[in-house]
C-alpha positions as CSV (number, residue, x, y, z in Angstrom):
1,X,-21.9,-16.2,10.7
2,X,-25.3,-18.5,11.9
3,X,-25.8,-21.6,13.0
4,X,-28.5,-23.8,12.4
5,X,-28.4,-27.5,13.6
6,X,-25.1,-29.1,13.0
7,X,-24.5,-26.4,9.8
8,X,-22.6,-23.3,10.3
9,X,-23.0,-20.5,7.4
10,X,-19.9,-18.5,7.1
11,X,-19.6,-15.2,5.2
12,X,-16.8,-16.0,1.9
13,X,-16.9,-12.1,1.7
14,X,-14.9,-12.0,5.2
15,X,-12.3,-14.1,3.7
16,X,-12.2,-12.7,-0.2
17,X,-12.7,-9.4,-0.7
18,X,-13.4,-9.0,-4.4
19,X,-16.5,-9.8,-6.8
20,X,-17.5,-13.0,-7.9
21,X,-16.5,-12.4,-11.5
22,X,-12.7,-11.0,-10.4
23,X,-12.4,-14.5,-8.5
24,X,-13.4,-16.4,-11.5
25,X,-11.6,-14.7,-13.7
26,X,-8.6,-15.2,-11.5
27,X,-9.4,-18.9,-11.5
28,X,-9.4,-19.3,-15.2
29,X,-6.1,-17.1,-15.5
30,X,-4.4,-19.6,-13.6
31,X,-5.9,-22.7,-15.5
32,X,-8.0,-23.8,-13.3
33,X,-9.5,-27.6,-13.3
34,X,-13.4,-26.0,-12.2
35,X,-13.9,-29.8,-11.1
36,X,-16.9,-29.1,-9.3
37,X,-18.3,-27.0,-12.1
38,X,-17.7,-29.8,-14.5
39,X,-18.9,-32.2,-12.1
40,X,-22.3,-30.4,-11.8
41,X,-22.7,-29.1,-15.7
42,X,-21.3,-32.3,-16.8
43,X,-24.4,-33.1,-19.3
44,X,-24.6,-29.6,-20.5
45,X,-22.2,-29.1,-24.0
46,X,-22.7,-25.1,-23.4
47,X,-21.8,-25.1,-19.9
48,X,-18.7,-23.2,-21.3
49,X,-20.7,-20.0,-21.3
50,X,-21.3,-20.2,-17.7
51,X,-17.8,-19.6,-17.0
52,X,-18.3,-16.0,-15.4
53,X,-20.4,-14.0,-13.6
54,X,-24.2,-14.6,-15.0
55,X,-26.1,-11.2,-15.5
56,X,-29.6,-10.9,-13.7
57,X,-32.0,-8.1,-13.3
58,X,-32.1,-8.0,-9.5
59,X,-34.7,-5.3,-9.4
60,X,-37.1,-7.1,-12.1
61,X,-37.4,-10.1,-9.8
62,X,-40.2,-8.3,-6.8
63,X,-42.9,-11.0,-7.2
64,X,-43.4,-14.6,-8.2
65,X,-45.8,-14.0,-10.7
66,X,-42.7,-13.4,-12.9
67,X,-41.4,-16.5,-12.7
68,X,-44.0,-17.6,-14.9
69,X,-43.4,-15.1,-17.9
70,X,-41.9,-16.2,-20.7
71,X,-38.9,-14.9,-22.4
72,X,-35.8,-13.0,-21.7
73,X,-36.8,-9.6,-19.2
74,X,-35.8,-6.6,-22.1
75,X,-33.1,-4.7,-21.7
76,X,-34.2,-2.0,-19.9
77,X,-35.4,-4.6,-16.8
78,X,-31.5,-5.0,-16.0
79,X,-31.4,-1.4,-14.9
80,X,-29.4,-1.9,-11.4
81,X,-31.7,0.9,-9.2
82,X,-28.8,1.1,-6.4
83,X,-26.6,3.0,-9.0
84,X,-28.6,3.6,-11.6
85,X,-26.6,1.9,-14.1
86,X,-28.0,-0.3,-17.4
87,X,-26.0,-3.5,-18.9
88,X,-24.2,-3.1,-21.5
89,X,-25.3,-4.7,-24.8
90,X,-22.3,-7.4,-24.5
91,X,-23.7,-8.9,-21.3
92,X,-27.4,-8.8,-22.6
93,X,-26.3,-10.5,-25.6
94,X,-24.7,-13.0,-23.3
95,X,-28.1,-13.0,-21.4
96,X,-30.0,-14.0,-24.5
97,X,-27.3,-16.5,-25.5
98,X,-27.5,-18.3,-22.2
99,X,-31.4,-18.2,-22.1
100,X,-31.5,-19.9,-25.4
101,X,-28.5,-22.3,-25.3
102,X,-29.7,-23.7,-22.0
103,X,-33.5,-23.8,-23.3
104,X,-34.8,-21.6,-20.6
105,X,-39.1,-21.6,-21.7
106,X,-39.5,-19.2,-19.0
107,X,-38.1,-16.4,-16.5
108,X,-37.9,-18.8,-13.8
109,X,-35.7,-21.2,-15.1
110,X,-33.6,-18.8,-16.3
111,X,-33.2,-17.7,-12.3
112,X,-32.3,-21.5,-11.3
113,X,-29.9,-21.5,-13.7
114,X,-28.0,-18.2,-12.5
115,X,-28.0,-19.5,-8.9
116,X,-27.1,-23.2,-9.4
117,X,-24.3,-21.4,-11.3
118,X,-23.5,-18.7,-8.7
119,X,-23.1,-21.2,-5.8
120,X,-21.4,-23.6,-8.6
121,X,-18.6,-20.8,-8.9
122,X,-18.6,-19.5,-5.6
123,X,-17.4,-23.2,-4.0
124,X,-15.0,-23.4,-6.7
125,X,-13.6,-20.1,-5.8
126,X,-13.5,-21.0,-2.1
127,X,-12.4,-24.7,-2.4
128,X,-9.7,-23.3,-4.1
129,X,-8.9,-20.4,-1.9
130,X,-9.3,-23.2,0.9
131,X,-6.8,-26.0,-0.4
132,X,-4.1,-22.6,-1.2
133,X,-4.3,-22.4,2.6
134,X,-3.8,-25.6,3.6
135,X,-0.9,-26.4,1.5
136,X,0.9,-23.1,2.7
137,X,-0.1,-23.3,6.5
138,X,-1.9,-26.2,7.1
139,X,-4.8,-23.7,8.5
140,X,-8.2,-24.4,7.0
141,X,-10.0,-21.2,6.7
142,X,-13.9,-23.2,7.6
143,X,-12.8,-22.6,11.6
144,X,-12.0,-18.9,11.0
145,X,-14.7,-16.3,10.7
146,X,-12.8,-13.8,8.6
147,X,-9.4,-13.4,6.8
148,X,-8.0,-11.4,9.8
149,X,-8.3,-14.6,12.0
150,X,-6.8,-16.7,9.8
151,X,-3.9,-14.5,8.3
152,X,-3.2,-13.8,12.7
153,X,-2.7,-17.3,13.1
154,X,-0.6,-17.8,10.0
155,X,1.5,-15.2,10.9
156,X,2.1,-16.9,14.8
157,X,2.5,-19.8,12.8
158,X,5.1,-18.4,10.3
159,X,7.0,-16.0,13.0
160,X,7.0,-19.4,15.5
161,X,6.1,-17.2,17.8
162,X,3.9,-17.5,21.3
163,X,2.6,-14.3,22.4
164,X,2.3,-13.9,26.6
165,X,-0.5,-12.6,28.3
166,X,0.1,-9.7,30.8
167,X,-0.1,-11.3,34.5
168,X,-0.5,-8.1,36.2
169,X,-4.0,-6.2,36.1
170,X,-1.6,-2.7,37.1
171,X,0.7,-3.8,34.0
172,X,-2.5,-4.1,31.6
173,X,-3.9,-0.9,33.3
174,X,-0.8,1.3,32.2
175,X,-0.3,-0.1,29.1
176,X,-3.7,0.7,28.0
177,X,-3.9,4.4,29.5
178,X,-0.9,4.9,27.4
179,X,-3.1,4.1,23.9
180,X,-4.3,7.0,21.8
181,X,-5.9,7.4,18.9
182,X,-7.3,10.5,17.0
183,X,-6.4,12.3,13.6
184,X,-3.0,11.4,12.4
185,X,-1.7,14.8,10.5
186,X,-0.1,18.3,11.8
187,X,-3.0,20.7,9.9
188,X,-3.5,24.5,10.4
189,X,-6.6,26.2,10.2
190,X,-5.5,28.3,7.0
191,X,-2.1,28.6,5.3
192,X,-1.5,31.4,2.5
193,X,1.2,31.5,-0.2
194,X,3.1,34.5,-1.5
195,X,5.0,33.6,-4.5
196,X,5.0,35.1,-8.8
197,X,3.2,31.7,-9.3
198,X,-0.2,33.4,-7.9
199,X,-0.4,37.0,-9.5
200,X,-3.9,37.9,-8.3
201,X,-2.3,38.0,-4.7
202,X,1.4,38.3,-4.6
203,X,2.9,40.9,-2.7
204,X,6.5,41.1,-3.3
205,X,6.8,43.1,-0.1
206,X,6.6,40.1,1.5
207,X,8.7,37.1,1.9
208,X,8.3,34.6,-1.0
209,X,6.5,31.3,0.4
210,X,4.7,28.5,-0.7
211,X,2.8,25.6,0.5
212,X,3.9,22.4,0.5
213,X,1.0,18.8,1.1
214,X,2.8,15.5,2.1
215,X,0.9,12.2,2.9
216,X,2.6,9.1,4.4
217,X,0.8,5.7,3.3
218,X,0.8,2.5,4.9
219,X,1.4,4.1,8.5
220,X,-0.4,1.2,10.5
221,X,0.9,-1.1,8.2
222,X,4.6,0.1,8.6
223,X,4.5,0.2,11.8
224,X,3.2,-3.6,12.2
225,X,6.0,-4.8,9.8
226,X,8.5,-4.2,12.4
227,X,10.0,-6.1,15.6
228,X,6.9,-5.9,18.2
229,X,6.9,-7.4,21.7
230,X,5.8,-10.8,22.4
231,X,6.3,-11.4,26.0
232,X,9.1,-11.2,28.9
233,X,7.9,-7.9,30.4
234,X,9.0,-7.0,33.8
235,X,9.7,-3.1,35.2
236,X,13.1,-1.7,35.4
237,X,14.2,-1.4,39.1
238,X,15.3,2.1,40.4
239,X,19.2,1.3,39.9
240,X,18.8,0.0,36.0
241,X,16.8,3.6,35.7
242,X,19.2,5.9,36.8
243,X,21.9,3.5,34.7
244,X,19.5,3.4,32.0
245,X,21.1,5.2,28.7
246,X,19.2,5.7,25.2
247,X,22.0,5.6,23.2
248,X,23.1,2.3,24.2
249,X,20.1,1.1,22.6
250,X,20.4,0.0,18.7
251,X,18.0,-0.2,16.1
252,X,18.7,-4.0,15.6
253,X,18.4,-5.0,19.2
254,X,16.2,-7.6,19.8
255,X,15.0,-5.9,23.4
256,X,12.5,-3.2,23.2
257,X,11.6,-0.7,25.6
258,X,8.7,2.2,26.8
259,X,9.4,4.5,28.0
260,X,6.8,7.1,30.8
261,X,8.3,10.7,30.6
262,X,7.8,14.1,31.3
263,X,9.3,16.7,29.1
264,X,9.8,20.4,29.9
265,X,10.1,22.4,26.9
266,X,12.1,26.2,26.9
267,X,10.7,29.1,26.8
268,X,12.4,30.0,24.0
269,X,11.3,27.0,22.1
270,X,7.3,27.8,22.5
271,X,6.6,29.5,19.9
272,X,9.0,27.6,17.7
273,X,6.7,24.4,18.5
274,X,3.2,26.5,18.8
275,X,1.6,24.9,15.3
276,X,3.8,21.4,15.7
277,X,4.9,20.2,19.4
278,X,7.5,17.3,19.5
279,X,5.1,15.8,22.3
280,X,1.6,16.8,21.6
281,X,0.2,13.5,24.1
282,X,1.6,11.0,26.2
283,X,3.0,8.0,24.2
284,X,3.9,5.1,24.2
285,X,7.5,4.9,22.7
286,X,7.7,1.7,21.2
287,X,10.6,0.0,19.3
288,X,9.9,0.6,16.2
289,X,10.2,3.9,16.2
290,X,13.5,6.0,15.2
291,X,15.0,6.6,18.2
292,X,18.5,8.3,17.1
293,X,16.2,10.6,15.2
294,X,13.8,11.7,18.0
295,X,16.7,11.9,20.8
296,X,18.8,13.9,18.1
297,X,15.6,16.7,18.0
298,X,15.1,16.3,21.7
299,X,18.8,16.8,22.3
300,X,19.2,19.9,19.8
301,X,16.0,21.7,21.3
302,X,16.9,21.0,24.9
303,X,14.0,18.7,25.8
304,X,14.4,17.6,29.5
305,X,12.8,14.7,31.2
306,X,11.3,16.1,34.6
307,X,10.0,12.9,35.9
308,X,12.0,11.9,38.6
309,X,11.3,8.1,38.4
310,X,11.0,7.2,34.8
311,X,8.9,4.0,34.2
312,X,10.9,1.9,31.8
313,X,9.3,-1.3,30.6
314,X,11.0,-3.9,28.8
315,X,9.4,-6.2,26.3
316,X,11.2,-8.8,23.9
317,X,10.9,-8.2,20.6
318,X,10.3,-10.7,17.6
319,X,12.9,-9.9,14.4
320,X,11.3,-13.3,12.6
321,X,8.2,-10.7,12.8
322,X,9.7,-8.6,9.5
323,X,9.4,-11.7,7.3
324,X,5.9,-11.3,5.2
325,X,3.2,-12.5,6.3
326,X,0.2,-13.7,3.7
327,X,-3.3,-12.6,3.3
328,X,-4.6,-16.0,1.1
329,X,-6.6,-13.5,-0.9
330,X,-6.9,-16.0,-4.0
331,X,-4.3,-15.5,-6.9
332,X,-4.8,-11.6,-6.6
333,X,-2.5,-10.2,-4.3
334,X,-1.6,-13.6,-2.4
335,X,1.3,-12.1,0.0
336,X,-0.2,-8.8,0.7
337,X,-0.3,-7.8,4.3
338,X,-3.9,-8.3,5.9
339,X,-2.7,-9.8,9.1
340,X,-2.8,-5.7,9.6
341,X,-6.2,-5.1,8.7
């Protein structure tokens, strides 16, 4: 985004991520009006051909002197030199028949033409995407810089809810030492099967064993589509922490809490949890995960909590917050989940 007098310049790639020609496309599916396009081309009886994404030879066009020549650019001047990839012959053809239909005498009206045209699509495609927002939120998408900002405040909007600031610097502090981020998989260095599947190198001596990938999608995602805490913090005092029991708490409950611990593992479970340890880092157990499952495990390997004086913080949570939220990507996708992007 820049600014130049009064005018502000936004990028429409922040707000729809797809290609010009996908977005028309997706206009003309939906049977568009193009009122601006007809608007503008209004005199032209072959503006009907300028319904997609024009074809150009971006690399062709290095000096002004080519303005001047006459004549479509051949073939071979299309090549596109960031992927090395020609036209096809359908979009050439289409070239030609737009160079001729709109009586283009030489390269450089054929270039006004293709921009007039761009621009001419583009604020159809963004109009568009514009008045879809305002007739399902009432949020026009000209104050927002990107699709994040706008699809945050839809989803406030949506939820009805008002998210409260942390008063205390101590209460931001430990919330923020308790983030962590890094790579999100349990890996081993090497891991060899032994099974009749692999002749070369099974040894029947040995135990039969194979190996077996799994990948979880969506885990960011997932884990925004649940209840999160919008405000009402406060610390537990000492009596509601020694009171304080985790299976009274349900998966339904609308109050959340995190939970500061310090876990002593066994002896006899170390080498069981060498290559995969229940509690690799501090974390910051928040609602939305299982927490019947993880105190079953902790429970049935003997996980105590060593810290005397648990810290328990308690935050509302939001249920409205499952309900979908929209991205506003036009007619492609429209209630995907971007507020997570």
């Amino acid at each position: 985004m820049f600014t130049l007098d009064d005018l502000k310049f936004l990028d429409s790639y922040q707000f729809l991520d797809a290609s010009l020609d996908t977005l028309i496309n997706n206009l003309i599916v939906s049977n568009h009006s193009f009122k601006i396009f007809n608007s503008f081309f209004k005199h032209e009886k072959n503006r009907y051909l300028l319904k997609r994404k024009g074809v150009f030879p971006y690399s062709y066009m290095d000096s002004p002197e080519k303005l001047d020549i006459k004549g479509l650019p051949p073939r071979e001047a299309f090549l596109n030199v960031l992927n090395q990839n020609h036209i096809t012959d359908a979009d050439y053809a289409h070239a030609t028949l737009v160079y001729r239909a709109f009586n283009c005498q030489k390269f450089g009206d054929y270039l006004k033409l293709y921009q007039n045209t761009d621009v001419v699509m583009l604020a159809e495609v963004f109009c568009s995407f514009r008045n879809i927002s305002l007739k399902w939120y009432a949020l026009d998408p000209v104050h927002y810089l990107s699709i994040s900002e706008l699809t945050f405040d839809a989803s406030l909007k949506l939820c009805k809810i008002e998210l409260k600031l942390l008063g205390n610097i101590n209460d931001y502090i430990w919330f923020k030492s308790q983030m962590r981020g890094g790579i999100c998989l349990v890996g081993k260095r090497f891991a060899k099967a032994n099974n009749p599947l692999l002749p070369k190198s099974y040894d029947c001596s040995k135990p039969i064993s194979y190996i077996l990938a799994l990948d979880a999608v969506n885990l960011y995602g997932f884990a925004m589509s649940k209840p999160l805490p919008y405000g009402e913090f406060y610390w537990l005092n000492l009596n509601e922490i020694e009171n304080f029991n985790l299976d009274d708490i349900t998966l339904d409950s609308n109050i959340g809490y995190v939970l500061e611990v310090d876990l002593e593992i066994l002896s006899s479970q170390n080498e069981r949890q060498n290559d995969w340890p229940m509690a690799p880092e501090h974390l910051t157990i928040t609602y939305e995960m299982p927490f019947p499952y993880s105190k079953q495990l902790c429970t049935k390997f003997n996980l105590k909590n060593t810290l005397p004086y648990a810290q328990i913080f308690f935050a509302a949570s939001s249920r409205s917050s499952r309900r979908p939220l929209c991205t506003l990507l036009l007619l492609d996708g429209f209630e995907n989940l971007s507020v997570f992007s």
